[in-house]
C-alpha positions in Angstrom: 1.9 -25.7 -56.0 0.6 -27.9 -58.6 4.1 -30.2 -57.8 3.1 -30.3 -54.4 -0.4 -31.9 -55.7 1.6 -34.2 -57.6 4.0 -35.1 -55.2 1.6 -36.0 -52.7 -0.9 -38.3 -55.0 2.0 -40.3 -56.1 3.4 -40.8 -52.2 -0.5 -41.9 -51.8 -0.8 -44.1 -54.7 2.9 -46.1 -53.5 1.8 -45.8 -50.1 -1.8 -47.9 -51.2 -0.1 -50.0 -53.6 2.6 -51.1 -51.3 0.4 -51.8 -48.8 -1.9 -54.5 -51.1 1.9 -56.1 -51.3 2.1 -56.6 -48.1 -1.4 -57.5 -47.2 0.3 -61.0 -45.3 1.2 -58.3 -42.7 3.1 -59.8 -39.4 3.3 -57.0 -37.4 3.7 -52.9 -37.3 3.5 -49.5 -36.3 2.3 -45.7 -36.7 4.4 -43.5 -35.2 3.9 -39.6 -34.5 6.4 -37.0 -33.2 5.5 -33.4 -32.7 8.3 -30.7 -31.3 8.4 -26.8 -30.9 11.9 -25.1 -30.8 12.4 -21.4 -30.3 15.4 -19.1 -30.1 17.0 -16.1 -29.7 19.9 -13.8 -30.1 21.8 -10.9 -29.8 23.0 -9.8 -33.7 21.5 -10.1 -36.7 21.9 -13.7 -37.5 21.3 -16.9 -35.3 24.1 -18.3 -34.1 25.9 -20.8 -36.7 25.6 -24.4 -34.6 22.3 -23.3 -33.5 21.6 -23.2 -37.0 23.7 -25.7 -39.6 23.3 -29.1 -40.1 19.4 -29.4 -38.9 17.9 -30.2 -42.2 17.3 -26.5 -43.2 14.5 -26.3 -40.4 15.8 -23.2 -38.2 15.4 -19.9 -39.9 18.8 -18.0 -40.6 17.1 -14.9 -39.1 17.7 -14.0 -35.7 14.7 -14.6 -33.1 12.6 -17.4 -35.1 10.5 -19.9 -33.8 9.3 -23.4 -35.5 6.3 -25.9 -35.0 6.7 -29.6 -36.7 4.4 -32.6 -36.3 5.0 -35.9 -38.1 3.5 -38.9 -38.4 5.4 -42.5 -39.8 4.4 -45.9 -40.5 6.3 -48.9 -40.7 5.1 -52.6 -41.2 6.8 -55.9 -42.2 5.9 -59.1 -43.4 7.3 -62.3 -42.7 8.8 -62.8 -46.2 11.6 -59.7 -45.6 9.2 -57.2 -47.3 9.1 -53.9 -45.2 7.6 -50.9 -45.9 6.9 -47.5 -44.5 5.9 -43.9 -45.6 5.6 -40.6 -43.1 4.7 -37.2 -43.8 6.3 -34.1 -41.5 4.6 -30.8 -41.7 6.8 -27.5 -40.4 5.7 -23.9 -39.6 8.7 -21.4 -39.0 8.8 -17.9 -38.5 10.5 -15.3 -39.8 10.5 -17.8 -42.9 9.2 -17.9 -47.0 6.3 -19.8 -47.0 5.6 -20.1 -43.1 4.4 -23.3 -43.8 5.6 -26.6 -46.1 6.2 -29.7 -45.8 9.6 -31.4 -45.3 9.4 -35.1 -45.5 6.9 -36.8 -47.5 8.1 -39.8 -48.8 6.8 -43.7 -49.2 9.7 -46.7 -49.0 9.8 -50.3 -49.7 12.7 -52.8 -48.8 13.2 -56.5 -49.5 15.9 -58.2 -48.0 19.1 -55.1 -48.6 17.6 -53.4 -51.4 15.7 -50.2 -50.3 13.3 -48.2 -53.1 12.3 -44.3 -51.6 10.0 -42.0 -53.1 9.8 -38.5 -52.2 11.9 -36.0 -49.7 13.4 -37.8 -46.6 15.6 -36.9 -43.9 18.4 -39.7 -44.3 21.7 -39.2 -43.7 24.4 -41.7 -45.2 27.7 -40.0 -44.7 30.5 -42.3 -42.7 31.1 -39.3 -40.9 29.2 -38.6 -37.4 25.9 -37.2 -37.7 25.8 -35.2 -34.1 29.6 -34.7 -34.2 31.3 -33.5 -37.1 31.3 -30.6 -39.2 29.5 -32.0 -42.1 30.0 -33.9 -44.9 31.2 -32.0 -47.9 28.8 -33.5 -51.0 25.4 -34.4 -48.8 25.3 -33.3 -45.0 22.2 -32.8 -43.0 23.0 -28.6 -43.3 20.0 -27.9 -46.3 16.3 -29.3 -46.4 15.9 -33.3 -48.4 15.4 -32.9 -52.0 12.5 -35.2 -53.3 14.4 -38.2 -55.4 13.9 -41.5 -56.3 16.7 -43.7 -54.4 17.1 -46.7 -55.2 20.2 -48.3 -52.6 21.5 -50.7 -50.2 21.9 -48.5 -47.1 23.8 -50.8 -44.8 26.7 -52.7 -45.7 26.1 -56.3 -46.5 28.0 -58.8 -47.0 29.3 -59.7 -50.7 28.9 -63.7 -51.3 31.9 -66.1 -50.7 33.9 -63.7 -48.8 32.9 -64.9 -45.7 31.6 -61.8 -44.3 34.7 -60.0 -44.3 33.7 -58.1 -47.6 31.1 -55.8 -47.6 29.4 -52.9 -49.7 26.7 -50.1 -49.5 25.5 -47.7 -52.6 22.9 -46.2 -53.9 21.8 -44.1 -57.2 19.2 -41.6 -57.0 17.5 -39.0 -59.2 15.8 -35.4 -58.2 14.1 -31.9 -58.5 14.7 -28.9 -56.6 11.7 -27.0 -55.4 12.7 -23.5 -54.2 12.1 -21.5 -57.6 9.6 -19.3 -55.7 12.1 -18.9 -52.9 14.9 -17.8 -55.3 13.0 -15.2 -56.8 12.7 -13.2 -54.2 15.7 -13.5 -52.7 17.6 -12.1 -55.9 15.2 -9.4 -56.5 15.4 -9.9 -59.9 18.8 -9.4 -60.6 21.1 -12.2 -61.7 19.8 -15.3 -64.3 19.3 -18.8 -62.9 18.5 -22.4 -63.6 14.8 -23.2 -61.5 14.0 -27.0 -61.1 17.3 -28.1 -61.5 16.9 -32.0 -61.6 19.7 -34.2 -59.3 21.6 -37.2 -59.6 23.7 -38.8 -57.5 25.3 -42.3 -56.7 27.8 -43.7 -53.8 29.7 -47.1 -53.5 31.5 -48.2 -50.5 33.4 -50.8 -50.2 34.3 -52.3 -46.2 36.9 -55.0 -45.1 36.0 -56.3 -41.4 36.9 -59.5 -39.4 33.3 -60.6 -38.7 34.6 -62.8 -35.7 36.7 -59.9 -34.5 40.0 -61.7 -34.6 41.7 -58.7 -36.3 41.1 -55.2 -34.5 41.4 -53.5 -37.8 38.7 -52.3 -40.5 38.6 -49.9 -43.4 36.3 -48.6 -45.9 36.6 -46.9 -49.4 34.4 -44.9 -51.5 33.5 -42.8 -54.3 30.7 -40.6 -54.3 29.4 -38.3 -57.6 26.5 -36.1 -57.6 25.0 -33.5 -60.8 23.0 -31.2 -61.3 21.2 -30.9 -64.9 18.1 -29.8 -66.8 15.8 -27.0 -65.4 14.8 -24.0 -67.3 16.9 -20.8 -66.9 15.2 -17.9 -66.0 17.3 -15.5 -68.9 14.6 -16.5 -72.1 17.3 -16.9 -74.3 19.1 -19.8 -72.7 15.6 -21.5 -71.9 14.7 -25.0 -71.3 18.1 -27.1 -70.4 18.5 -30.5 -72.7 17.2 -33.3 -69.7 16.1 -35.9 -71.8 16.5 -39.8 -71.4 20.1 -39.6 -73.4 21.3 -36.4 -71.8 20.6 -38.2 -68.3 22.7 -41.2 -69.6 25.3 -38.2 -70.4 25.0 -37.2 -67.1 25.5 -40.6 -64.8 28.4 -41.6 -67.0 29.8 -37.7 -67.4 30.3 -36.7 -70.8 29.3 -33.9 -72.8 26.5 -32.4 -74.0 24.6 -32.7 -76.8 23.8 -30.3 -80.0 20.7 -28.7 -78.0 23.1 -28.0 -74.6 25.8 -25.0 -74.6 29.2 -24.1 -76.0 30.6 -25.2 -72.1 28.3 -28.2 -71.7 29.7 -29.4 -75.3 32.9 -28.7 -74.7 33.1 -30.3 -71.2 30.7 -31.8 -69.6 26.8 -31.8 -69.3 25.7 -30.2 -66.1 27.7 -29.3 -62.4 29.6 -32.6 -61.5 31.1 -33.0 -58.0 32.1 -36.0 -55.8 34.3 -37.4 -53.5 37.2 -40.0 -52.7 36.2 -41.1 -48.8 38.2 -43.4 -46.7 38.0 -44.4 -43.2 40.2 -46.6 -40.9 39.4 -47.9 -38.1 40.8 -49.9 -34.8 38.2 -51.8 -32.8 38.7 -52.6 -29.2 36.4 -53.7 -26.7 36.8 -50.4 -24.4 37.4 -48.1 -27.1 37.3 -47.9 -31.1 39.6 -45.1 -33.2 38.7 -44.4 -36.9 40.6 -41.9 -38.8 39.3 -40.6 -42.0 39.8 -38.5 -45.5 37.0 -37.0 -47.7 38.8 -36.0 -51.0 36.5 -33.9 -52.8 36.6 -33.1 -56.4 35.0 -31.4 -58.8 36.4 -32.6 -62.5 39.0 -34.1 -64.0 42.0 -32.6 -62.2 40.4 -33.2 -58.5 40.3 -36.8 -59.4 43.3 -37.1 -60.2 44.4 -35.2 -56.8 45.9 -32.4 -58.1 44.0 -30.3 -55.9 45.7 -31.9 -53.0 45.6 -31.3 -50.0 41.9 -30.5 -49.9 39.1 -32.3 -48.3 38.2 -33.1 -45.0 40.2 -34.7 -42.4 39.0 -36.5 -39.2 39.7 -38.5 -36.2 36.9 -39.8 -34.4 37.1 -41.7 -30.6 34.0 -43.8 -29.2 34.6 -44.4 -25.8 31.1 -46.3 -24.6 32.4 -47.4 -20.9 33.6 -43.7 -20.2 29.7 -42.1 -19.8 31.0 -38.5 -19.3 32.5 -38.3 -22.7 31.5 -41.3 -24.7 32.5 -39.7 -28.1 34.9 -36.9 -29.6 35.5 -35.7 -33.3 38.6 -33.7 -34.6 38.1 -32.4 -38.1 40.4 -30.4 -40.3 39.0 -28.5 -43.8 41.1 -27.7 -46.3 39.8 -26.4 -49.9 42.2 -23.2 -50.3 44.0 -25.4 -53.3 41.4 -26.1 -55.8 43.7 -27.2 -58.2 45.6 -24.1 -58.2 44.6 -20.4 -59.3 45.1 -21.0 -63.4 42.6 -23.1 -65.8 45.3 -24.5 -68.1 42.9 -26.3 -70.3 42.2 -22.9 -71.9 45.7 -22.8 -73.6 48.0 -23.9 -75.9 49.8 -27.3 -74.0 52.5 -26.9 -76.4 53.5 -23.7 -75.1 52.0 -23.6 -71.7 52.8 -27.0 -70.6 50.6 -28.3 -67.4 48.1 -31.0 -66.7 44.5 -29.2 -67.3 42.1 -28.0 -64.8 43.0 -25.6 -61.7 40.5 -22.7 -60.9 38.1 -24.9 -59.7 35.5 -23.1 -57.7 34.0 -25.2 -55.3 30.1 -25.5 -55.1 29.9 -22.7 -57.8 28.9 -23.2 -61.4 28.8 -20.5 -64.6 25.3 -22.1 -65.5 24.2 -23.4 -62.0 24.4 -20.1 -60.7 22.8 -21.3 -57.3 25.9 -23.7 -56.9 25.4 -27.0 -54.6 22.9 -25.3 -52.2 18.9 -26.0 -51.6 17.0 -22.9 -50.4 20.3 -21.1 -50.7 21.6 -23.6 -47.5 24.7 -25.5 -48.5 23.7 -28.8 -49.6 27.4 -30.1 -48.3 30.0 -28.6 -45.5 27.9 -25.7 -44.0 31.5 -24.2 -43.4 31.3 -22.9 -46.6 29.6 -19.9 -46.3 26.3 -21.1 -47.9 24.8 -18.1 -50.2 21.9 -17.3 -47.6 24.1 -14.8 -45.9 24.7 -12.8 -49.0 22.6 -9.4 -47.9 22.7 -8.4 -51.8 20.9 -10.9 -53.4 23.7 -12.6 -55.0 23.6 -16.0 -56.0 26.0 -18.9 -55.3 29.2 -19.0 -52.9 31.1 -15.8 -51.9 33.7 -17.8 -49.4 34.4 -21.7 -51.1 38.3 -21.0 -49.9 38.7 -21.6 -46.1 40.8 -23.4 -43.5 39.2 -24.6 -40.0 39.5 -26.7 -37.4 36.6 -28.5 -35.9 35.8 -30.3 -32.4 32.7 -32.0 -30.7 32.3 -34.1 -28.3 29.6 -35.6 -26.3 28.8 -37.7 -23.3 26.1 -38.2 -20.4 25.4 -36.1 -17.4 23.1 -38.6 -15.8 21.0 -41.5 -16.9 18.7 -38.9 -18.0 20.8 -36.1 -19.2 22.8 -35.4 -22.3 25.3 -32.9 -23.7 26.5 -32.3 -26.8 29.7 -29.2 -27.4 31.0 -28.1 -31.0 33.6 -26.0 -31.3 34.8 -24.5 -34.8 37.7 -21.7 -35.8 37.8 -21.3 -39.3 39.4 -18.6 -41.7 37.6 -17.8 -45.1 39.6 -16.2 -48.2 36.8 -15.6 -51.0 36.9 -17.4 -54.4 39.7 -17.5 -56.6 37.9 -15.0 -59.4 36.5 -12.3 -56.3 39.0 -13.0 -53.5 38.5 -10.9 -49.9 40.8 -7.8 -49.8 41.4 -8.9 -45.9 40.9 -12.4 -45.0 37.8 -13.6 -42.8 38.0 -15.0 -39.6 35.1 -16.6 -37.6 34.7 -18.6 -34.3 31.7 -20.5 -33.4 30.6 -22.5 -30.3 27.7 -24.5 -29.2 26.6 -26.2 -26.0 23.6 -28.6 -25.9 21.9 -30.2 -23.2 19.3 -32.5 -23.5 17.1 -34.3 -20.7 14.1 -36.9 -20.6 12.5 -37.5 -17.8 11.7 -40.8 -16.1 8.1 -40.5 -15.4 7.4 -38.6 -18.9 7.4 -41.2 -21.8 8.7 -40.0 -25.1 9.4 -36.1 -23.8 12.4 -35.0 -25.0 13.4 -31.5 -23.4 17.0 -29.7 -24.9 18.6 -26.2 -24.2 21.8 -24.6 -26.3 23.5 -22.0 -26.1 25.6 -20.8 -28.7 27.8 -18.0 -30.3 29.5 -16.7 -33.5 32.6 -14.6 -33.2 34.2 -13.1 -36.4 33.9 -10.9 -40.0 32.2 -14.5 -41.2 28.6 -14.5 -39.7 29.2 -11.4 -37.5 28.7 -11.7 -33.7 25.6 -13.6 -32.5 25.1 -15.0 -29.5 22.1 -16.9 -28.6 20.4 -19.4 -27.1 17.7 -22.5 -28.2 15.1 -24.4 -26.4 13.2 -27.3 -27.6 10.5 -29.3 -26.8 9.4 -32.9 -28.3 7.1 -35.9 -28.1 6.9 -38.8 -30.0 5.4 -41.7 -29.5 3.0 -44.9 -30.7 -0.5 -44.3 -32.5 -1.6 -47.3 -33.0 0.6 -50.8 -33.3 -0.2 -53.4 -35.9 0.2 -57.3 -35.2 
């Protein structure tokens, strides 16, 4: 609680100071958007699209209602200084802590840099953000963590290559807030690291014909987020080393220091993860194509791609002129590999010859226990069974090995209507230390409409229905309806 207090007199303090910056103001606004969504189903759990990838706001619980009202401000000045801040309250039931707040956050850009404070909804990922499955280090699947971010969120142009070079990146540090949460949801059983602090940074790099003489464009990246520090909840592991130097340790990736453990000294300090991501795409006036590859890794062994052939695969079709399906995403998962079932490292090269690594255990850690979830919702791919559906209180992820293949699509009804389908079948075969004795199998559907009317400014009205079929999530079907508003408070000029 006495975070939260924190938290929200420093977004105050930015939010004042910022504003005497921009005192030369040119023009403005403060926004506010308030929706109500409510569902239902039939087993124990609501239905998985109903569900994943919306920011950790619908309970996991079946029949569970929520209530969020926000309010944002943004204002610019004539000099390229821009500057905004928004706070967005939620109330779910059945939920810990019925009540808490979800984005609070204050923001300053000149020109392409971009400084955030606080816990924002943003998503980055080159990967659709209604369409695909979800992006396997930082989807929209678990609630923001408060950071400070410090980017250039669109691509921009790099000097004297004429426009047809162009980068994006960011670097960011964190805290987790869901101690309280966790507590109660392991009963008291296993250890674990509370207030883990984050890190994470992202480079892109995209080649594009700015006078669209050549049809073709492609972007690489490499992504690389940690986890560090906190204070472990078994007394005689205490406080973990997240000093100054030890955060240097961590953004560069090398080991620990005296004060850190046998593993962090012998390895590396903290969880490391990342990702390889490229994207190809052909542009043409009534259509563009972009294929795409998210290698993800999680040391030294996935970076050099012996854990090939997993990632994420995807093909993605915009088709503007075509209004009854304007869009469609194919997506393959693949993270059954990990580098193979043996951690050679362990033994003696001269008799057990191989290159190092294997056993990798995706979004699991021995010391981050929670593994690379937020409120025990998958912080990446939600098709990873996140460790919110373990009934016994365990911590971290029971099903990181699985194979599934992904499709949504959406298009337009009328001028006023909208509709959105995903469709997932996906196969789950444990972790390489606690494999399943019979292999899971899961199917998942969702169907989404959404209408505004003409006469009703700002009302947004949306429906889905929605159904799991499987050993995965057991079988739920149910259905979603949601109601929101937003609109303009007051407009500065």
């Amino acid at each position: 609680m006495r975070s939260s207090k924190y938290i929200l007199f420093l977004f105050i303090l930015i939010s004042y100071t910022i504003s005497g910056i921009s005192q030369n103001t040119k023009y403005g606004s403060t926004n506010y958007t308030i929706e109500t969504t409510g569902s239902a189903a039939t087993g124990k759990y609501t239905p998985f699209w109903i569900v994943s990838n919306k920011y950790g706001t619908v309970p996991l619980d079946a029949d569970n209602a929520y209530f969020r009202a926000g309010v944002f401000h943004q204002q610019s000045s004539g000099n390229g200084l821009h500057w905004s801040a928004g706070i967005d309250i939620l109330a779910a039931t059945p939920r810990y802590r019925n009540v808490y707040i979800q984005q609070l956050y204050a923001e300053i850009k000149y020109k392409c840099l971009n400084l955030t404070i606080g816990s924002k909804e943003n998503y980055t990922s080159l990967w659709d953000n209604e369409l695909s499955s979800g992006d396997m280090l930082l989807s929209t699947n678990s609630r923001p963590i408060p950071e400070i971010n410090i980017s250039v969120p669109r691509f921009t142009t790099i000097p004297f290559t004429k426009g047809r070079i162009q980068f994006r990146g960011d670097i960011a540090v964190g805290r987790s807030f869901d101690s309280d949460y966790l507590r109660q949801f392991r009963n008291g059983r296993p250890d674990y690291i509370e207030n883990i602090l984050c890190h994470h940074k992202s480079l892109h790099i995209r080649l594009l014909d700015p006078e669209n003489k050549f049809p073709f464009t492609a972007i690489i990246g490499i992504r690389h987020h940690a986890q560090w520090g906190g204070t472990s909840t078994n007394p005689e592991s205490g406080k973990q080393p997240q000093s100054f130097k030890d955060l240097i340790r961590i953004m560069i990736g090398t080991s620990g220091g005296d004060n850190s453990s046998l593993s962090a000294q012998k390895n590396v300090l903290g969880n490391h993860y990342g990702s390889y991501d490229l994207k190809f795409g052909y542009l043409n006036s009534a259509f563009d194509i972009h294929i795409y590859k998210q290698h993800f890794f999680e040391d030294a062994s996935g970076m050099e791609l012996y854990n090939f052939p997993d990632g994420l695969y995807g093909i993605q079709a915009d088709i503007p002129n075509f209004s009854w399906i304007n869009k469609i995403v194919m997506e393959f998962l693949y993270t059954r590999d990990q580098s193979g079932p043996v951690h050679y490292i362990i033994y003696d090269h001269s008799i057990y010859p191989g290159y190092g690594g294997g056993r990798d255990n995706y979004y699991n850690n021995d010391e981050y226990t929670t593994g690379v979830a937020y409120f025990n919702r998958s912080i990446g791919s939600p098709l990873l069974t996140s460790p919110e559906y373990n009934d016994n209180g365990d911590l971290g992820f029971r099903n990181n090995r699985v194979r599934a293949f992904h499709i949504g699509l959406q298009g337009y009804l009328s001028k006023q209507a909208s509709y959105r389908i995903l469709a997932t079948s996906s196969e789950g075969w444990g972790t390489m230390e606690k494999p399943f004795l019979k292999k899971e199998n899961n199917f998942s559907c969702a169907a989404r409409i959404s209408y505004c009317h003409p006469r009703l400014d700002g009302w947004l009205f949306s429906g889905e229905i929605a159904a799991d079929f499987g050993s995965t999530y057991g079988d739920n079907t149910g259905i979603s309806i949601s109601v929101k508003k937003s609109g303009i408070l007051k407009r500065w000029l």
